[in-house]
N, CA, C and O atoms as a GROMACS GRO file, in nm:
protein
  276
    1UNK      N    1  25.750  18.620  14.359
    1UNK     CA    2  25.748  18.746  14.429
    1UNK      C    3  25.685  18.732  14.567
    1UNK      O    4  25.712  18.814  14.654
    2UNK      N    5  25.605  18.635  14.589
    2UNK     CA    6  25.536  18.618  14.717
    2UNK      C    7  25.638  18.550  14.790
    2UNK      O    8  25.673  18.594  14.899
    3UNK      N    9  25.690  18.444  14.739
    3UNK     CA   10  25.788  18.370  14.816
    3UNK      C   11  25.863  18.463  14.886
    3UNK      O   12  25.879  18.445  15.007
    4UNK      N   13  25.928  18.589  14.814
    4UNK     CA   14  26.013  18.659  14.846
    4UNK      C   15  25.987  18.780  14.942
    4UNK      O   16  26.074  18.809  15.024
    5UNK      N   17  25.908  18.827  14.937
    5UNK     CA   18  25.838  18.902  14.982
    5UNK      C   19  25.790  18.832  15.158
    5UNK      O   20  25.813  18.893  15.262
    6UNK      N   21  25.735  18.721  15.153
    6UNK     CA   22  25.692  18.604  15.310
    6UNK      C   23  25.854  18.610  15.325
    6UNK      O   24  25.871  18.640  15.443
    7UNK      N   25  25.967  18.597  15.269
    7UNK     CA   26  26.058  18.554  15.335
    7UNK      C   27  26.131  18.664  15.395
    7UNK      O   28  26.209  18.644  15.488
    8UNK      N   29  26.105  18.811  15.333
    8UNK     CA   30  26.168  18.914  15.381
    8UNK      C   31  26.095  19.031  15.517
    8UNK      O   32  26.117  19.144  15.562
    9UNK      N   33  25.976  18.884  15.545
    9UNK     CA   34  25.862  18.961  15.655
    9UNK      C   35  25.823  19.100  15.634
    9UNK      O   36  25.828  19.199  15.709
   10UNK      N   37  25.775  19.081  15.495
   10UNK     CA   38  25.745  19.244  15.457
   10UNK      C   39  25.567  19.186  15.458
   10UNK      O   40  25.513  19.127  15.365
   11UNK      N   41  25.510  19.216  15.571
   11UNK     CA   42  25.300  19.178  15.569
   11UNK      C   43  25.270  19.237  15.429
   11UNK      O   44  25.234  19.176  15.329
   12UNK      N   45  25.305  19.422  15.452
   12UNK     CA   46  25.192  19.434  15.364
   12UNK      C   47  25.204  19.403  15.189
   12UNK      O   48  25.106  19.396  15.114
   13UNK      N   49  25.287  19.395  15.165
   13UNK     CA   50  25.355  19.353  14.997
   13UNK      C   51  25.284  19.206  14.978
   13UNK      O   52  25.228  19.170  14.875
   14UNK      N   53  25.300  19.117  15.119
   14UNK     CA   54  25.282  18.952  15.090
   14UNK      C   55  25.152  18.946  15.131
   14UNK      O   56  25.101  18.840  15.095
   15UNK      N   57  25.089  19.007  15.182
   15UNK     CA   58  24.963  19.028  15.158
   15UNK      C   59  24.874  19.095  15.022
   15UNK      O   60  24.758  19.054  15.011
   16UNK      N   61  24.924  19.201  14.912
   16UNK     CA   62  24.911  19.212  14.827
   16UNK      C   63  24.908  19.087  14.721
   16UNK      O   64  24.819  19.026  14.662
   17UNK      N   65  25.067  19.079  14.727
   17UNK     CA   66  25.085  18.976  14.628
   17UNK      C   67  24.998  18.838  14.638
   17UNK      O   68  24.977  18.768  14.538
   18UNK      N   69  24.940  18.801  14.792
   18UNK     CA   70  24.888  18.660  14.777
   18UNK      C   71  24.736  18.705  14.683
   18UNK      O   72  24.685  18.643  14.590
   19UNK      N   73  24.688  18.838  14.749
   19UNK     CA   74  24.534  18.858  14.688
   19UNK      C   75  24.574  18.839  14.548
   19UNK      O   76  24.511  18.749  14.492
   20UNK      N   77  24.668  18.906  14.471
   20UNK     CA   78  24.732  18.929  14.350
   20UNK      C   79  24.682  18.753  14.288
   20UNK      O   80  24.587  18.714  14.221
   21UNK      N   81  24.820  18.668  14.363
   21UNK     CA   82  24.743  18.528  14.324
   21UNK      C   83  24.637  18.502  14.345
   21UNK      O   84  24.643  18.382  14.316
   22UNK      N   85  24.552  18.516  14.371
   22UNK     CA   86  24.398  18.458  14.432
   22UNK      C   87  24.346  18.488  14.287
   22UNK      O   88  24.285  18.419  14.205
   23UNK      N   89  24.387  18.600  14.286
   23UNK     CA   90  24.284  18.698  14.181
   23UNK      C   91  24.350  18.620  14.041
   23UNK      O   92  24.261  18.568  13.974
   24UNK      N   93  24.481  18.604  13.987
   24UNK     CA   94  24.497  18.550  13.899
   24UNK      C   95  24.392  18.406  13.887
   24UNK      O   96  24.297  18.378  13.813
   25UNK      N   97  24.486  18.313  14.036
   25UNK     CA   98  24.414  18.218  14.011
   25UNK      C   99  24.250  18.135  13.999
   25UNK      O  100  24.223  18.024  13.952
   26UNK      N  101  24.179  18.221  14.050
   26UNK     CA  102  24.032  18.236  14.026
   26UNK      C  103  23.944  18.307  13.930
   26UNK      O  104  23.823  18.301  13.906
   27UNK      N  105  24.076  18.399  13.870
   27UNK     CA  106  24.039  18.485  13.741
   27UNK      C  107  23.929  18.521  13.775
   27UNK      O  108  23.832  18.482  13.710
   28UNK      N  109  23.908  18.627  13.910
   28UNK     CA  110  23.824  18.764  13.955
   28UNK      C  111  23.865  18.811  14.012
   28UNK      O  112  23.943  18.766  14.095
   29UNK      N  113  23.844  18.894  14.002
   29UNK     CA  114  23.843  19.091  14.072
   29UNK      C  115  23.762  19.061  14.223
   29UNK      O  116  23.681  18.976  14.260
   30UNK      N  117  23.834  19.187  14.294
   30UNK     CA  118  23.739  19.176  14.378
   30UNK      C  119  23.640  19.222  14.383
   30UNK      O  120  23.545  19.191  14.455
   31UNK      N  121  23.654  19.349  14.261
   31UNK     CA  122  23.484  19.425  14.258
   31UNK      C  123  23.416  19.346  14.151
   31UNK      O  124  23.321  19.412  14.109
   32UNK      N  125  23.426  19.244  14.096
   32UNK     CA  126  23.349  19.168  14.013
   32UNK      C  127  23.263  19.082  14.035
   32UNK      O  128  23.297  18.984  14.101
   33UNK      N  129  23.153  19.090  13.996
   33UNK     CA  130  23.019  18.987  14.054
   33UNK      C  131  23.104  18.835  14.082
   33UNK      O  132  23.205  18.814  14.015
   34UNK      N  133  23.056  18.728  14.189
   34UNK     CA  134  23.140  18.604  14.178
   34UNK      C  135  23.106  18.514  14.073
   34UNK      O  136  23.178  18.423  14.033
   35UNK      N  137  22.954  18.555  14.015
   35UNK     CA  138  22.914  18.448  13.891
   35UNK      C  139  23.000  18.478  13.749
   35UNK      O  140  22.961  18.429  13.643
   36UNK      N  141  23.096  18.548  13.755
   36UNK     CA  142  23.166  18.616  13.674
   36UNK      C  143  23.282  18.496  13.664
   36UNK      O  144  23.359  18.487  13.568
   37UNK      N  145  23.283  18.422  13.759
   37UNK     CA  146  23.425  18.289  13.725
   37UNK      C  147  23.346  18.198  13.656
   37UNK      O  148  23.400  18.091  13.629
   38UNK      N  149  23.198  18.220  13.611
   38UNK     CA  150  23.135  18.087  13.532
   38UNK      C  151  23.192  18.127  13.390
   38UNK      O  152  23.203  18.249  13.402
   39UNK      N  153  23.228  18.100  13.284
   39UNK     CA  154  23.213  18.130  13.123
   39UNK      C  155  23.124  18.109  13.080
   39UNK      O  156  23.090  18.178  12.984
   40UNK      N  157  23.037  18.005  13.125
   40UNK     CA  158  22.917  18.007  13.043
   40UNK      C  159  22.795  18.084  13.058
   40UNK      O  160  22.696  18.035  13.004
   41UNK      N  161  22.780  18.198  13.124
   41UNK     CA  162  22.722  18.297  13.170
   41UNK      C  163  22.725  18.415  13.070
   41UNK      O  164  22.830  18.478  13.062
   42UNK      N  165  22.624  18.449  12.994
   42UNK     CA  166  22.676  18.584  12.907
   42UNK      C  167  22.707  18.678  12.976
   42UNK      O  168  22.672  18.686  13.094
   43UNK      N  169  22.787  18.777  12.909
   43UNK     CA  170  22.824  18.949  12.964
   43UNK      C  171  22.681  18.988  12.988
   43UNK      O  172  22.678  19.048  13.096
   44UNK      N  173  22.550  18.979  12.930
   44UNK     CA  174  22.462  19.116  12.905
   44UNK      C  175  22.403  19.051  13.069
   44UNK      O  176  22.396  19.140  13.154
   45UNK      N  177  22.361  18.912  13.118
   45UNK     CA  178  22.321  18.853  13.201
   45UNK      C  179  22.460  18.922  13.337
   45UNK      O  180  22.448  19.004  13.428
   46UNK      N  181  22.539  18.867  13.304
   46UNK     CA  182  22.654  18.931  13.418
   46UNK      C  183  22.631  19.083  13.467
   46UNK      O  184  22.596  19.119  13.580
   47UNK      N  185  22.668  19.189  13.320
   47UNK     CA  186  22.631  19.303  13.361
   47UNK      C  187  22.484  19.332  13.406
   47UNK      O  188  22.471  19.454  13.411
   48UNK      N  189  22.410  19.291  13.428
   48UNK     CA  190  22.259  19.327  13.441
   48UNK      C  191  22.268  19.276  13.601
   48UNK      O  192  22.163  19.301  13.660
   49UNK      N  193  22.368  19.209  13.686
   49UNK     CA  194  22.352  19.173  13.820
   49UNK      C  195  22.436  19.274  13.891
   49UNK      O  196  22.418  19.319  14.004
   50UNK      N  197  22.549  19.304  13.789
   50UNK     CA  198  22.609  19.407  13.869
   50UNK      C  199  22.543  19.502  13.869
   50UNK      O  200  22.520  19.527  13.987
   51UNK      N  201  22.486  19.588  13.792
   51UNK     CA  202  22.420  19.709  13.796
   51UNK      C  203  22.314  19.669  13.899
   51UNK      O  204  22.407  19.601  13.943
   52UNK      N  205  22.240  19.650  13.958
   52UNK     CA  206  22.146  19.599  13.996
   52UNK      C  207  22.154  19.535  14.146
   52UNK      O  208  22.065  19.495  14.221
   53UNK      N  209  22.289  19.540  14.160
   53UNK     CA  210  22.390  19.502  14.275
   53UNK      C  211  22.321  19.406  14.379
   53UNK      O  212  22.300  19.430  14.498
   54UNK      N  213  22.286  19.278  14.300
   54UNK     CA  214  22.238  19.181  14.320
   54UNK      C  215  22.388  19.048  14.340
   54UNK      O  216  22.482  19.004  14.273
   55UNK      N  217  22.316  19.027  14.505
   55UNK     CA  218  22.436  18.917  14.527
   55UNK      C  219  22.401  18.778  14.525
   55UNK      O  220  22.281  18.758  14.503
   56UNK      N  221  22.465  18.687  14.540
   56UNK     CA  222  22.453  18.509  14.528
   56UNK      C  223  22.335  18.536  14.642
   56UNK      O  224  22.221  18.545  14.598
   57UNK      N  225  22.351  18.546  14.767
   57UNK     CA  226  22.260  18.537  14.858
   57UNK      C  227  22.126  18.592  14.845
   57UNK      O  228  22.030  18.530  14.891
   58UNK      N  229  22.103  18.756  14.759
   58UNK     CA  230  21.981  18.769  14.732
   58UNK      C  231  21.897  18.722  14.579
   58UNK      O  232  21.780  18.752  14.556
   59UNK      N  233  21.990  18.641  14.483
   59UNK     CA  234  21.956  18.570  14.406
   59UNK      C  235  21.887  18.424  14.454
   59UNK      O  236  21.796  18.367  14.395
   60UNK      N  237  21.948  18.382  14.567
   60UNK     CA  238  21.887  18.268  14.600
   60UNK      C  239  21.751  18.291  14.699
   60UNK      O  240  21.657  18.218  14.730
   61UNK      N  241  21.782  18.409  14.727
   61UNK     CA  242  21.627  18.444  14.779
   61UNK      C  243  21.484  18.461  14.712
   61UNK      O  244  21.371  18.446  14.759
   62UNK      N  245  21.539  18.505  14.556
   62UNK     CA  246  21.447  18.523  14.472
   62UNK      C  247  21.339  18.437  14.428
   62UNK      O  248  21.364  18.317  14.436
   63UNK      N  249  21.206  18.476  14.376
   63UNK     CA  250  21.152  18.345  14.302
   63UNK      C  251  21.189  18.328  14.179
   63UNK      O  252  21.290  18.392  14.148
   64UNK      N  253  21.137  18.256  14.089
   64UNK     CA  254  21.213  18.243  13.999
   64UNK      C  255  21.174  18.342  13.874
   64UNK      O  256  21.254  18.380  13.788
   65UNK      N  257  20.994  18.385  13.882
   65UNK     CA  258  21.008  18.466  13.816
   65UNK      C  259  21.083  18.656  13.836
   65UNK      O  260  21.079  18.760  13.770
   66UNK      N  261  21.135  18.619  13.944
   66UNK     CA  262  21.172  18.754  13.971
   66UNK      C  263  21.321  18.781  13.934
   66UNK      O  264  21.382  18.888  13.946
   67UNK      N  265  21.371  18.653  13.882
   67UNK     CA  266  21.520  18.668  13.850
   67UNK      C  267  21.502  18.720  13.740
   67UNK      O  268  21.550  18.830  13.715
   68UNK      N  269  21.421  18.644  13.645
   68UNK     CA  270  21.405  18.683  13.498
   68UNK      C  271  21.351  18.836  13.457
   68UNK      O  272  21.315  18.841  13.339
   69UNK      N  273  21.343  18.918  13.504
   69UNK     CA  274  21.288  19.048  13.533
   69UNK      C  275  21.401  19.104  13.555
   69UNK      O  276  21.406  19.224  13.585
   0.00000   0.00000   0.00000
């Protein structure tokens, strides 16, 4: 569908469809935390960053006892 879509110079469809692949192929969302492509990460740990709307950058800011909190 992307092929087809780039070949019929339609932007905004082949722009959909590539995010479309991205998103398959990285298996995330865009509103989904990015530590969310690990599996070995539990849900209750995952959901507790989203709520909390804690990103990679202010996780690495953290100390360490402040992650665990």
């Amino acid at each position: 569908l992307f092929e087809i879509a780039l070949r019929k110079r339609w932007p905004a469809m082949t722009y959909r469809l590539l995010t479309l692949c991205k998103v398959i192929d990285k298996r995330l969302w865009g509103f989904a935390h990015p530590l969310r492509q690990f599996p070995n990460l539990s849900h209750v740990v995952l959901n507790r960053l989203e709520e909390k709307k804690l990103t990679v950058d202010k996780l690495k800011e953290m100390r360490k006892d402040e992650i665990g909190h």
